[in-house]
C-alpha positions in Angstrom: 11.0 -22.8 -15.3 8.7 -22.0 -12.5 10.0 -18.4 -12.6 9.2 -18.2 -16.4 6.0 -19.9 -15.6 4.6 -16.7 -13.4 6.4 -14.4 -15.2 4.3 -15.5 -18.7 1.3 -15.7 -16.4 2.0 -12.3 -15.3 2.2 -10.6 -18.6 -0.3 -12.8 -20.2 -2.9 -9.7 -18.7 -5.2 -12.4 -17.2 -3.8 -12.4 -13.9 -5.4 -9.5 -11.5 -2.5 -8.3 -9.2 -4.9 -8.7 -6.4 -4.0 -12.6 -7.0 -0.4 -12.2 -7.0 -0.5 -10.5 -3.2 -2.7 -13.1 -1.8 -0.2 -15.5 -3.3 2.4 -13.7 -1.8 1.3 -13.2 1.4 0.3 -16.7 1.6 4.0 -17.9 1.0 5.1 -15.6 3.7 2.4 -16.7 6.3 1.9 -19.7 5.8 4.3 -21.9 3.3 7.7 -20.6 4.2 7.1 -20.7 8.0 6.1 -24.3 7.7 8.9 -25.3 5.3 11.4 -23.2 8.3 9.5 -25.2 11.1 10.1 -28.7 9.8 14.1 -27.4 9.0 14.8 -26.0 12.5 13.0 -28.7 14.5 16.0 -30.9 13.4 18.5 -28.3 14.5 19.1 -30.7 17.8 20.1 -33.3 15.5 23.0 -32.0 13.7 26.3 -33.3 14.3 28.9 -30.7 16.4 30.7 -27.8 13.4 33.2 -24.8 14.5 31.2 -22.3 15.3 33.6 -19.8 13.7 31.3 -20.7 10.4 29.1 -18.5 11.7 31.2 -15.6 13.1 32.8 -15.4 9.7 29.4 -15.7 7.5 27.2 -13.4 9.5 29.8 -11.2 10.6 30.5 -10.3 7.2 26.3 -9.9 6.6 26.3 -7.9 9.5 29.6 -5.4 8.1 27.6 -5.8 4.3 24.2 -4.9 5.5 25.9 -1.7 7.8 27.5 -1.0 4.3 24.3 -1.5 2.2 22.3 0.8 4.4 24.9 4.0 4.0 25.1 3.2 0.0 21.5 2.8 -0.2 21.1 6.2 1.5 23.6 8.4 0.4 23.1 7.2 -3.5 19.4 7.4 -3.4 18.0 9.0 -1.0 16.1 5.8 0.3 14.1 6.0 3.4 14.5 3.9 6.1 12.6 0.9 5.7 13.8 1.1 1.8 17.4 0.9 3.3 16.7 -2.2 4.9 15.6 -3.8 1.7 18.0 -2.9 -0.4 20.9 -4.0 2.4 18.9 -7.4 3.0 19.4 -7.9 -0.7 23.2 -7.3 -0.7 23.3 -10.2 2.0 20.3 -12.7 1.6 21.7 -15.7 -0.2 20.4 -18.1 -2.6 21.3 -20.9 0.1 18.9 -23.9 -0.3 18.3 -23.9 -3.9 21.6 -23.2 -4.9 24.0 -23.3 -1.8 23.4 -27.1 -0.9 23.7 -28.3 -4.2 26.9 -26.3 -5.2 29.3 -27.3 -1.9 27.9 -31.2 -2.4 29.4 -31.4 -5.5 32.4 -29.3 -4.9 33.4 -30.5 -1.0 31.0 -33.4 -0.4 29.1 -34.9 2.5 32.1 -33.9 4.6 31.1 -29.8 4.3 27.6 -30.5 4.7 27.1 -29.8 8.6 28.8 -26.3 8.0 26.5 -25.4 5.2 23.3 -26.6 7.1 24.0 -24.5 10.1 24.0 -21.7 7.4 20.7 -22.5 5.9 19.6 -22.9 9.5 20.7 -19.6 10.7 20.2 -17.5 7.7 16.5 -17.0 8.0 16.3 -16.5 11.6 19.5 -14.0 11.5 19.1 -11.8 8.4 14.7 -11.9 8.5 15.4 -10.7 12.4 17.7 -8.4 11.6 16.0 -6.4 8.5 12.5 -6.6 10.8 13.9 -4.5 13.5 16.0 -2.2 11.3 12.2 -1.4 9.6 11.0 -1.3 13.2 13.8 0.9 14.1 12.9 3.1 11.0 9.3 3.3 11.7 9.6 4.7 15.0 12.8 6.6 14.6 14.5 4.8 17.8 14.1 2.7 19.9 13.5 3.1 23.5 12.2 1.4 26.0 8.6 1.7 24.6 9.8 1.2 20.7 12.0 -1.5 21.9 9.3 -3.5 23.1 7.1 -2.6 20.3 9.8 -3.9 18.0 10.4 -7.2 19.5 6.7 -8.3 19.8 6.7 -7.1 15.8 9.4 -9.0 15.1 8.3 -12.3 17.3 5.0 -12.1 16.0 6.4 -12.1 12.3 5.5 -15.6 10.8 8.9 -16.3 9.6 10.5 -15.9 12.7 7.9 -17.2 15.0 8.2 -20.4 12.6 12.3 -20.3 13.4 12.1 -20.1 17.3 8.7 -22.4 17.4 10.6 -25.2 15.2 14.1 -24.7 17.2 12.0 -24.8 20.8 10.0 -27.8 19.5 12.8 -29.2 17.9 14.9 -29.6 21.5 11.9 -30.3 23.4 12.1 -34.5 22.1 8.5 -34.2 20.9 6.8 -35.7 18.1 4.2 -34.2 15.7 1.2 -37.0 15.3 1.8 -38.6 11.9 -1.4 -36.6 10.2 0.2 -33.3 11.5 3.5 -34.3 9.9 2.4 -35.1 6.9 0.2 -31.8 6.8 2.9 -29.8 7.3 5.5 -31.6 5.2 2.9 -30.9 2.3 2.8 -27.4 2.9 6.7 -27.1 3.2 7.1 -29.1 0.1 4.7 -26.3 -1.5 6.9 -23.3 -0.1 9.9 -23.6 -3.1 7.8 -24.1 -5.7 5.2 -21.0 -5.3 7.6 -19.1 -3.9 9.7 -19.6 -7.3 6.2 -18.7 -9.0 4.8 -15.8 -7.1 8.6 -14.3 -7.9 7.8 -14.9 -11.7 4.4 -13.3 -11.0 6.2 -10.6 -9.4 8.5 -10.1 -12.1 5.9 -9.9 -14.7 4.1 -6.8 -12.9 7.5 -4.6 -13.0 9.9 -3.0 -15.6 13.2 -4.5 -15.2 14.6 -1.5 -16.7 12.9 0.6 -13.8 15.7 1.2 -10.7 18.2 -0.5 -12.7 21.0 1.3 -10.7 19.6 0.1 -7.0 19.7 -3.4 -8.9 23.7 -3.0 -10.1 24.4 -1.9 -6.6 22.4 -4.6 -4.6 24.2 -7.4 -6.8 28.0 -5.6 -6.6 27.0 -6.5 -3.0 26.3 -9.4 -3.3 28.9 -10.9 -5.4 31.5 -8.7 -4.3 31.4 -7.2 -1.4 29.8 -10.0 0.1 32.5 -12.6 -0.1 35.2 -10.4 0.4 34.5 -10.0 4.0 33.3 -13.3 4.6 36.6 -14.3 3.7 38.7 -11.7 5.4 36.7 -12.6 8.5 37.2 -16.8 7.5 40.9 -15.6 7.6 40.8 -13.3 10.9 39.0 -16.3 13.2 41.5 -19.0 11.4 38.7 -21.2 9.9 39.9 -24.4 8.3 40.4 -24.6 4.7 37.4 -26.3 3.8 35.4 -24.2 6.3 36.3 -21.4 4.7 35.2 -22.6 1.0 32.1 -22.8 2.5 31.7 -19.8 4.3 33.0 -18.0 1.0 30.9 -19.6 -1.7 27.5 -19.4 0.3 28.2 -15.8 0.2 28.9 -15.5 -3.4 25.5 -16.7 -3.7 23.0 -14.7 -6.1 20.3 -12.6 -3.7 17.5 -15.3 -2.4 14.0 -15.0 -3.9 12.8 -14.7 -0.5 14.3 -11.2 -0.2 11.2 -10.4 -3.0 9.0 -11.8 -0.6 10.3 -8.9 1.8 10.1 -6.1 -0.6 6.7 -6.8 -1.1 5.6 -7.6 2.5 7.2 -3.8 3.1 6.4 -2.8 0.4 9.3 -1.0 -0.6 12.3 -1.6 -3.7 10.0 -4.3 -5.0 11.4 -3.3 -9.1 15.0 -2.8 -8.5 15.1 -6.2 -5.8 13.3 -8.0 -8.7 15.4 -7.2 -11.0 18.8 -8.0 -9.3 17.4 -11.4 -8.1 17.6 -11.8 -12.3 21.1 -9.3 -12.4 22.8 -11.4 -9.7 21.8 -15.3 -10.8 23.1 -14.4 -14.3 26.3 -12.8 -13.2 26.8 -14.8 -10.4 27.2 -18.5 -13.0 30.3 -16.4 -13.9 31.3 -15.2 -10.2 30.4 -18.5 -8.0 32.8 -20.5 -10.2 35.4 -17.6 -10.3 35.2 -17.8 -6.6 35.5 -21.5 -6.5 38.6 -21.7 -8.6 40.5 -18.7 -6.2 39.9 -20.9 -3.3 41.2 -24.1 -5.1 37.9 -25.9 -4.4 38.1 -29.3 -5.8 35.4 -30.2 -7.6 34.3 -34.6 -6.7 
């Protein structure tokens, strides 16, 4: 609904696109790394989980994105930073709206450690991962002088300043003052919502027809690709059963709508990377489940 919401806004014709960046960049800045704060300054708190989880999930966005980055150029003829878009979309799941959720009712309470290292890790792993791959493509490589030029570019990005300034903050025992929480617990609440809007908003400024090729591809990805090789690699590092439900249906995720937010703060795919955020939801109320009943999941 709050898609649909800035989508009619959109193509109601009284919304300047001027509006729809300031809301966007305001997401990026300043809602999303608040709402990332809060969730990694509780990152000291969560019970032990195998660590496997996250060699077999990110090891299979790592292989995906290398994949999405050679499909991305040798199809289209994408530059650089375009590559890393279109590769962060073939990997960037829909975690915390959908993700959390899904494995509650399909595994329970029991599976929810492994999916909130996930959700934990996603952002800062994938978000770090596509900003130096753009850095890398700005500057064409990366010595000593690029290197460092990178890193400060990538530590200086909100999103992943918010990730390592809520983990440091997180271990260091503190507490915010009561009126700072409940600041910043009002801005995180705020980041899902308008980021769910400026996406509709977003939507509404682009032809969904436009790039629809890039969009099949980035959601084949996804859906395919995607937890294929998180479950070969669940398989190669022996992850438990139930482990590897997890590890397999975060991946069969649709793309996240944050990846949008990344297309437009590069501005680069922002059509086709729309439009497979809608693509790879649709498609993926047939996949998830599909995936689910391979696996066995049961369903409490």
């Amino acid at each position: 609904m709050l898609i649909a919401l800035g989508f009619a806004i959109a193509r109601s014709g009284r919304w300047p696109a001027a509006s729809t960046d300031a809301l966007t960049r305001f997401v990026f800045a300043i809602a999303v790394p608040a709402l990332l704060f809060r969730l990694m300054s509780d990152f000291s708190r969560l019970p032990p989980i195998d660590a496997r989880v996250l060699v077999a999930y990110f090891g299979a966005c790592l292989v995906v994105f290398v994949a999405g980055r050679v499909v991305s150029r040798a199809l289209f003829r994408h530059d650089g930073v375009a590559q890393s878009v279109f590769a962060l979309g073939g990997v960037f799941s829909n975690t915390v709206l959908l993700g959390l959720p899904l494995v509650q009712v399909t595994l329970g309470a029991p599976a929810m450690p492994a999916v909130s290292l996930i959700v934990v890790f996603n952002a800062l792993i994938l978000w770090t991962l596509v900003s130096v791959s753009v850095e890398w493509a700005r500057h064409g490589s990366l010595g000593w002088r690029q290197f460092a030029l990178t890193a400060r570019n990538v530590l200086l990005n909100p999103v992943v300043a918010s990730i390592l300034a809520g983990t440091a903050f997180g271990f260091s025992g503190l507490a915010l003052p009561g009126f700072a929480e409940r600041a910043l617990g009002l801005l995180a609440q705020a980041a899902v919502p308008l980021s769910l809007v400026a996406l509709g908003l977003g939507l509404g400024e682009v032809a969904l027809g436009a790039g629809w090729r890039e969009s099949a591809a980035i959601a084949a990805l996804k859906l395919a690709a995607l937890p294929t090789a998180a479950w070969a690699l669940a398989l190669a590092v022996g992850l438990p059963r139930d482990e590897t439900i997890v590890v397999v249906v975060m991946a069969a995720l649709p793309t996240g709508a944050n990846v949008y937010l990344m297309a437009r703060h590069f501005r680069a795919l922002e059509g086709p990377v729309a439009a497979s955020l809608v693509v790879s939801t649709a498609l993926a109320a047939v996949t998830t489940p599909f995936a689910l009943a391979l696996l066995g999941a049961p369903v409490r």
